[in-house]
N, C-alpha and C positions, 0 to 999 in steps of 0.2 A: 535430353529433351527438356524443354522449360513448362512450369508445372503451368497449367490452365485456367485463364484467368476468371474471375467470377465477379468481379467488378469494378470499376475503372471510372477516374473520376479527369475529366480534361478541360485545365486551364478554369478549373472551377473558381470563383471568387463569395464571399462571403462578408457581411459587417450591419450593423444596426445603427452607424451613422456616419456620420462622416469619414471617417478612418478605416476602412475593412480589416475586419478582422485576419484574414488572408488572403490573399490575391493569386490567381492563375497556378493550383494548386492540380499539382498530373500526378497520382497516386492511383498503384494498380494493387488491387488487393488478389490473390493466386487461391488454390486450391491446397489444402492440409499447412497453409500459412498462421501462425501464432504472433500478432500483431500488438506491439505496446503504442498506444497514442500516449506520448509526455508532453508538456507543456504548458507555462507558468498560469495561473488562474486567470482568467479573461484573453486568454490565446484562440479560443475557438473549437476547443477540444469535442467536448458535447457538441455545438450544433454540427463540427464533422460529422459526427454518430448519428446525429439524425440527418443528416444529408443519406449517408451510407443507407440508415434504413426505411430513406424513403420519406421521412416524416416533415422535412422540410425541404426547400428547395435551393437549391446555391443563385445568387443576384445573377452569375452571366458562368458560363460553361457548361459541361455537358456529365452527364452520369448516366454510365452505359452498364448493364448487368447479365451474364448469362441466362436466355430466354427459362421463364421457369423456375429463377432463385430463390429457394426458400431463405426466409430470412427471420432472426430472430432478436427482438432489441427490450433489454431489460435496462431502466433507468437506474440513474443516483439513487430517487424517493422511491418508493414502492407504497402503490395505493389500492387498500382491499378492503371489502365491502366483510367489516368484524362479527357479522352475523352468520357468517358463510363457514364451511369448513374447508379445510384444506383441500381435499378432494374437490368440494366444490368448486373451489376457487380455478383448479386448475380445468376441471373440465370446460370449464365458462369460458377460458382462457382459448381452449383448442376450437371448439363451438363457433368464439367470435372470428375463427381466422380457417370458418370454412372449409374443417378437414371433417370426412365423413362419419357420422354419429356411430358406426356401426365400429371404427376404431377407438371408441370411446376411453372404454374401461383399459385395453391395453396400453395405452398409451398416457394414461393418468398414473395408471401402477405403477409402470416401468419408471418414471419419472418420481414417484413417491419415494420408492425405493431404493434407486440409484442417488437422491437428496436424504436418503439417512431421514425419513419419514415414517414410524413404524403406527401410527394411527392416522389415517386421512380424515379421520371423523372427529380430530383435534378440534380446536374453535380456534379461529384465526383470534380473534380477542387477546386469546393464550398465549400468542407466540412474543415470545423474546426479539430485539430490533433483528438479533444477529439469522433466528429461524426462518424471519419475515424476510430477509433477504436469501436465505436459503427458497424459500416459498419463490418467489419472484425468478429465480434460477430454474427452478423445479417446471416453472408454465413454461417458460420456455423451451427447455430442452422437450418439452410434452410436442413440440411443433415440430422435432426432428429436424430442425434446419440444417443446410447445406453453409450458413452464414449466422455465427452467434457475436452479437454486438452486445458490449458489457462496459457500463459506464459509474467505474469506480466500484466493482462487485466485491471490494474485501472491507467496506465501510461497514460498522456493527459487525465482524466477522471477528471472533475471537481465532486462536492460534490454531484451534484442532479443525475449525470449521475452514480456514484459509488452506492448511494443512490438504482436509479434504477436495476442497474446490481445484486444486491446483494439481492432486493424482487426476480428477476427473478433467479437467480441459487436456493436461498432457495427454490422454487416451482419447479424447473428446472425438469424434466421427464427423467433424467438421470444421472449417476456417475460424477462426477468433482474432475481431479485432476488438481490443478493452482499453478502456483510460483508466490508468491508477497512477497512484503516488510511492507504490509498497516497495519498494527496491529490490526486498528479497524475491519477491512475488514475481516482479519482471525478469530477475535473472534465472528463477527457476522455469519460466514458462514461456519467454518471448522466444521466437527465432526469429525476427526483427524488430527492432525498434524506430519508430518513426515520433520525430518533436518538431512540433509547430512552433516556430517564432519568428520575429521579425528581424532579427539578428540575423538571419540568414539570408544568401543573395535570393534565394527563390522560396524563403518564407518557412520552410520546412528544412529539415535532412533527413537522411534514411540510412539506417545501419542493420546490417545480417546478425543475428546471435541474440548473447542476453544482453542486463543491461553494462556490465563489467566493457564488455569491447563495443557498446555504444559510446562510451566513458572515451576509451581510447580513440573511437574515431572522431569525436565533438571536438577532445580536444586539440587531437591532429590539424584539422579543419579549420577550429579556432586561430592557432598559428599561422596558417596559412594567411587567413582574413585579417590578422593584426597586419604582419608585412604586407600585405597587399595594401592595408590602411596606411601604413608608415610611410610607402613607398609613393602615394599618392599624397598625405601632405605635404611632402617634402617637395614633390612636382607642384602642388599651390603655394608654398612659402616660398619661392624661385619666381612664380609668376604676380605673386602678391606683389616683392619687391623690386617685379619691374615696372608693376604699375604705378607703384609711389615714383619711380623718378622723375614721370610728369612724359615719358615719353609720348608727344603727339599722334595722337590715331589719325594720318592725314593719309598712309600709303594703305592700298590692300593688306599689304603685309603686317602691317602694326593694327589695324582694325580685325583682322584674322586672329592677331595672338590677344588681342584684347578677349575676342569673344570663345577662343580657348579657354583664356583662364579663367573668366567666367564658365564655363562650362565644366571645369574643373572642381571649382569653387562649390559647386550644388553639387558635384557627383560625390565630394568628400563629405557631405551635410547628408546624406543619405545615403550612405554606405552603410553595412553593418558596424554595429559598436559594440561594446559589450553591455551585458545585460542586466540591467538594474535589482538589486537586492535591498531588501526591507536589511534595517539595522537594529539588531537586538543585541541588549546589552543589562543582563539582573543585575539588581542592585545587593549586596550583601550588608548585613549590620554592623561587623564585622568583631563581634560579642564574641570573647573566649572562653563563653562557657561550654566546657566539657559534650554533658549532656543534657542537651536542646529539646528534646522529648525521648523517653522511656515506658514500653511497654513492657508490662509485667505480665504472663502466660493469658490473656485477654481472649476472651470467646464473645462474638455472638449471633443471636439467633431470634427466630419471631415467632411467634405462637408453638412454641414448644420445639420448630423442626431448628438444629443448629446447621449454620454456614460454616463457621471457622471456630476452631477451637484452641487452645494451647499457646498460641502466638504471642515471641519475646521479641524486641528489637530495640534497637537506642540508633539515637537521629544525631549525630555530632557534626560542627563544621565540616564541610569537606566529603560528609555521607553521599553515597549514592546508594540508593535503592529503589528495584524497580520488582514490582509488585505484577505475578505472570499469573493464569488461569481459568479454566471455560466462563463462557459467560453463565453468569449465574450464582461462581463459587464464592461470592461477597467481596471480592477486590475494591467494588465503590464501597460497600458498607463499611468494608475495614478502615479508605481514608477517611469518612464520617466521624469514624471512632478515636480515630486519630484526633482530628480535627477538635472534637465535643461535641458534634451534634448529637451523637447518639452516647450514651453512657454501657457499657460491655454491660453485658450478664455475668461476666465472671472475670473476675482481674481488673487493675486499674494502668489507669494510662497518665502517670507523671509529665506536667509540662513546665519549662524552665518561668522562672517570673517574667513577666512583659514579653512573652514571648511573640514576634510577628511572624506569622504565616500569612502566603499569598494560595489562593484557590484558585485553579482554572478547570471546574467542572464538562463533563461532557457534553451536558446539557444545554451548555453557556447559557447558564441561569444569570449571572453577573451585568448578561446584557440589559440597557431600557432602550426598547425597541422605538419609543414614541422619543427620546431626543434624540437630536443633530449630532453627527459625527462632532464637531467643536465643540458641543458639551459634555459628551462623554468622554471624550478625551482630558477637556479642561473643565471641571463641573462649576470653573469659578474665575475670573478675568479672562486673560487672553494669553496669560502663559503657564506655563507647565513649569517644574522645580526636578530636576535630575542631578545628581551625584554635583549638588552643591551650587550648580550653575541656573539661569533661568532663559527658557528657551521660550521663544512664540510659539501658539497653537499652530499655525501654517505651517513651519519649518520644522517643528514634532511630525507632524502628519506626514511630511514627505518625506522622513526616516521610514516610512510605514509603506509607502509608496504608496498617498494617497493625495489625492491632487486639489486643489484650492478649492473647485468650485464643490467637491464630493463634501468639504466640514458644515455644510450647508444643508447636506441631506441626511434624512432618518437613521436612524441604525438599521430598522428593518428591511429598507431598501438594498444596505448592500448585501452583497453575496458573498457565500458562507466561508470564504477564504479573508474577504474584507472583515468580517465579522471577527474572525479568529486574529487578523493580525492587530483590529482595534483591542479586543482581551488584553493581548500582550503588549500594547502599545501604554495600556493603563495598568498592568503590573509592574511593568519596569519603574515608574514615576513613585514604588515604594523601596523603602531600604526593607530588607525581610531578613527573619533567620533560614526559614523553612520556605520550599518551594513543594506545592503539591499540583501536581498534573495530571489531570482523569483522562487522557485520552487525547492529549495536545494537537498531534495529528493532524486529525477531523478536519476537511479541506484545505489544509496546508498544500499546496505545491512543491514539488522536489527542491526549488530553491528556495525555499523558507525555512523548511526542513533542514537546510542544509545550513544555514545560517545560527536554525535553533538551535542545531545541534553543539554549533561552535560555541554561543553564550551560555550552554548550558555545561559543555566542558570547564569555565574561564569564571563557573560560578562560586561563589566561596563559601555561598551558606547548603545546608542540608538539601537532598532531592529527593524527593518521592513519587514514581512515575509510574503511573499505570497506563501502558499501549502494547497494541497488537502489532506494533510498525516494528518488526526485528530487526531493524538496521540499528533504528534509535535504540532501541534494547542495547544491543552488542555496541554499541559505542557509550551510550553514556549509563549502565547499570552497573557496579563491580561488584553489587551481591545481588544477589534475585531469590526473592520469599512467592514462592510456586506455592501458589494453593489450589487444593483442589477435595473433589470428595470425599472425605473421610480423614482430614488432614490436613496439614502442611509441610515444609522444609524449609530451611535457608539453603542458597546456594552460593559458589564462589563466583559466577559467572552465566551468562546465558546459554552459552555451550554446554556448560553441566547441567543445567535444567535439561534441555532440550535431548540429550541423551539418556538421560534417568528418564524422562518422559516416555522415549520411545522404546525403551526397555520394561516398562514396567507392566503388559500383557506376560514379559518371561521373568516374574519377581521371583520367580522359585528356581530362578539359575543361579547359582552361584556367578558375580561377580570379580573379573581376575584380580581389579585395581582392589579390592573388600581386605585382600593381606595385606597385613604392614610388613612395613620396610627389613623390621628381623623377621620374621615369616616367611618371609621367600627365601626360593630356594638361593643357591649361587648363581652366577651367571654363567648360561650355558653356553658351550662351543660356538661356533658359530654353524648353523644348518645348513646340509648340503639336497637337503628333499623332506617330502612334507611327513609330518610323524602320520605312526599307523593310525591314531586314530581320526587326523584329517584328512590322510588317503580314504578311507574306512564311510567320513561322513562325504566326503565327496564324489562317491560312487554311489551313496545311497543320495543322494540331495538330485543325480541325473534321473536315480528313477522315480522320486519322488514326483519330482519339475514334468517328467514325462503321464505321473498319475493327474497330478494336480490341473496340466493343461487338459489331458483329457476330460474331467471333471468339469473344468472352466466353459470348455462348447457343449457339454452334452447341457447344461446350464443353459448358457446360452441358446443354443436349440430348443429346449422344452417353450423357453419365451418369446422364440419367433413361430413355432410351430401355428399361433391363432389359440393352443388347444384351451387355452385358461382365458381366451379377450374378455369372457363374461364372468370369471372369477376373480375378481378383483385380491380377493385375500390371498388367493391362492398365489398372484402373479407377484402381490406386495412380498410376499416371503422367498419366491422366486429371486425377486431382483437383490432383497439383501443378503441370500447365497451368493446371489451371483458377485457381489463387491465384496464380500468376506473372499471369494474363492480367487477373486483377480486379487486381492491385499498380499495372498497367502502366496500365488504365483509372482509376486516383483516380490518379496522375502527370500525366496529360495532364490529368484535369480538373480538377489545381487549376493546372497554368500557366495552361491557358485561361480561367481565373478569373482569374490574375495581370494576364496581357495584357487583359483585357475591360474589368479594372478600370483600370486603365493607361490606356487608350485613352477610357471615360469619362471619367476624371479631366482629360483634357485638354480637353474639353467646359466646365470649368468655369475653364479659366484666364484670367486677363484678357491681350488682345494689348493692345500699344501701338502 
């Protein structure tokens, strides 16, 4: 049976001028459907999202929705009245969208506490970007929607809070369709992926799964659409050169194939092409010295409370380091420190003489909003100076994919992908030793990302990258300085963070890898069934799994019962049992996964 559909958009078109953004777009959104909108910055991604939730209108087509669709649509910005508390904020949120005053309190709770909110009486003032967009999740799901609409919801989200977001929509009691850029993000949580582009014969594709076999099917598709192209210039460069021979249009037949191969002629001009990419390219100094910057056990801290303590590192050609940890744990402070802006409390931070560093702040403080793309670019004639050569500011700019008449307008006018590719369009035009990156990211599109990532592999002076984007991590980080409360570490890789990480609630386990190499024992037999004591923990982990689920609804239960709607406190401490107790039930059920599969596998071993 085909799941039930809940909203349906037909032959929709959309655009703000001349060009539309997309044209006669038939997308059906289903029931328990986990939806990725991709697609490169000015594709239309967002006013899709508001089309879906209602909030705008498409120029000509139709958007049809199950009678009754609750709907829920959290933007890019989040905007809240700092005088308000948490609680407040959300109640106002349920209040404005007309669900009955008397579901108040439960329904603020539930949502308090399901967002990892243990004071509603917080001051919004107080919250961090990454909470404030936690907050902005929280009102929404307070609406119980049948349809959660999320446009770009892991921006400001550090790794544990994206972590979080992504247990909670994969259990989520509702449809999700979201725009991101996160890679990791969409493979762990899409079960299709949908990109808008013009490259496409109908403007869009659509693909089943995460993003890994979107990947597979784009490029499938791609293939196809080249041969399809090849095969048709080759049908115009055939009719091209019969029309150079001067053949007379005097018969039907010769005026027919005339106005074929014009016809041809426009259809190969407006075919899909392939898709244009910003080109980045850092410049290096390409200085032999050793080491470029040295820190020496360097702490610091603000009015008495410390961020980070103890921390050693040295920056050499060729470094890569990416800097992981909740928001808050001083990751920006640290590059500060790095930098000089800030001087440590303790320890000193050596930097090579003439040393150049390049800054791309999260903040993009770098930017002046009040000149023209062509002077921020070029603050000075009309050309730009790169790796020895000198280029015009027009012909820079279209490296950047930005177009003649755009070096004309403000910086503040464009949009925040235009913003970030102008950043880098103006770091590259230095030679540097040191590259530092707060958050590079920040409204990049998948294909820019994807380009960064290649110039920042091919780059030859030092890196220092602080982002939440794990893809970027895992390709360009090959040590990782995890900090966090009470500490830090180096690591060799992202994967070893991220496993120390999720092990360290069981720090009082012994770790198997923690022996060296003469410490262990010999190598044992090969196994033919599971030892006693992971038979032993496998029979207790069924009865556990069967305590813990009962647990998990009787939980549940007490929070649908009504009997707390007017205890707010009561219900907030309700719902953080209840996510501690659902954490604790997917733990056990994936060891007992682990063990089952274990224990098969030895079913398949040959004895001798």
């Amino acid at each position: 049976m085909s799941p039930t559909p809940l909203i349906s958009l037909q032959g929709v078109t959309k655009g703000f001028s001349e060009r539309p953004l997309f044209k006669d777009l038939s997308i059906v959104i289903a029931e328990d459907e986990l939806v990725a909108l991709l697609g490169n910055n000015g594709s239309g991604k967002s006013t899709l999202l508001k089309i879906l939730a209602g909030l705008e209108e498409p120029d000509s087509g139709n958007v049809s929705s199950r009678k009754g669709l609750r709907c829920a649509y959290v933007a890019q910005q989040e905007i809240f009245d700092n005088t308000l508390t948490v609680s407040a904020v959300i109640e106002q949120h349920i209040l404005a969208n007309g669900i009955d005053p008397d579901d108040l309190a439960r329904r603020s709770s539930v949502a308090l506490g399901t967002a990892g909110f243990h004071d509603g009486e917080a001051q919004v003032s107080s919250l961090s970007g990454g909470w404030r967009k936690r907050l902005a999740i929280a009102s929404a799901m307070a609406l119980e929607p049948e349809l959660l609409l999320l446009d770009e919801p892991t921006n400001h989200l550090d790794i544990d809070s994206i972590a979080w977001l992504e247990e909670y929509l994969a259990s989520a009691p509702c449809s999700v369709v979201f725009v991101s850029h996160d890679r990791y993000f969409i493979e762990r949580i899409a079960s299709r992926v949908i990109e808008i582009s013009q490259r496409y014969p109908n403007d869009y594709i659509s693909s089943d799964g995460g993003y890994a076999d979107f990947l597979d099917y784009r490029e499938s598709l791609l293939e196809q659409l080249e041969q399809q192209r090849a095969s048709l210039a080759n049908k115009v460069r055939r009719e091209v050169d019969w029309l150079r021979q001067g053949v007379k249009a005097r018969t039907t037949k010769s005026r027919s194939r005339i106005n074929e191969a014009h016809r041809l002629i426009d259809k190969l001009r407006s075919s899909p092409g392939a898709v244009r990419r910003a080109q980045l390219d850092f410049s290096a100094t390409q200085r032999k010295t050793k080491e470029l910057l040295k820190a020496e056990h360097i702490s610091q801290g603000f009015n008495g409370t410390p961020l980070f303590s103890d921390i050693s590192l040295l920056l050499s050609p060729g470094s890569r380091l990416a800097i992981v940890g909740p928001n808050g744990s001083g990751k920006t402070t640290l590059i500060r420190t790095l930098l000089g802006d800030l001087a440590p409390t303790a320890g000193r931070v050596v930097r090579a003489p003439n040393l150049r560093v390049a800054f791309l702040d999260q903040a993009r403080k770098q930017l002046t909003p009040e000149v023209t793309l062509k002077r921020f670019l070029c603050p000075d004639g009309d050309s730009v100076h790169f790796q020895g050569e000198s280029i015009h500011v027009a012909a820079w700019a279209m490296r950047f994919l930005f177009t003649h008449h755009q070096l004309s307008l403000k910086v503040s006018s464009l949009s925040g992908g235009e913003q970030a590719r102008a950043l880098l369009a103006r770091i590259m035009t230095q030679d540097v030793d040191i590259l530092l990156f707060d958050e590079p990211t920040n409204d990049l599109d998948i294909t820019t990302l994807e380009v960064l990532e290649e110039s920042l592999d091919s780059f030859a002076g030092a890196l220092v990258l602080v982002t939440h984007d794990r893809y970027l991590l895992e390709r360009t980080g090959s040590s990782v300085l995890g900090i966090r409360p009470g500490g830090s570490s180096m690591y060799a890789s992202y994967d070893q963070w991220e496993q120390d990480r999720a092990e360290k609630p069981r720090a009082n386990v012994p770790r198997r890898d923690e022996q060296s190499v003469a410490q262990r024992p010999p190598a044992e037999k090969i196994k033919t069934r599971l030892s006693y004591n992971d038979e032993r923990e496998l029979k207790g982990i069924e009865r556990a799994l069967a305590k813990a689920e009962e647990l998990l609804e009787k939980t549940q239960g007490r929070i649908d019962s009504g009997e707390f709607s007017t205890n707010s406190h009561k219900l907030t401490e309700l719902c953080s049992l209840l996510t501690e107790q659902q954490a604790e039930v997917t733990r056990l059920y994936a060891r007992w996964q682990e063990l089952e599969t274990l224990k098969q596998s030895f079913g398949r071993v040959p004895t001798s």
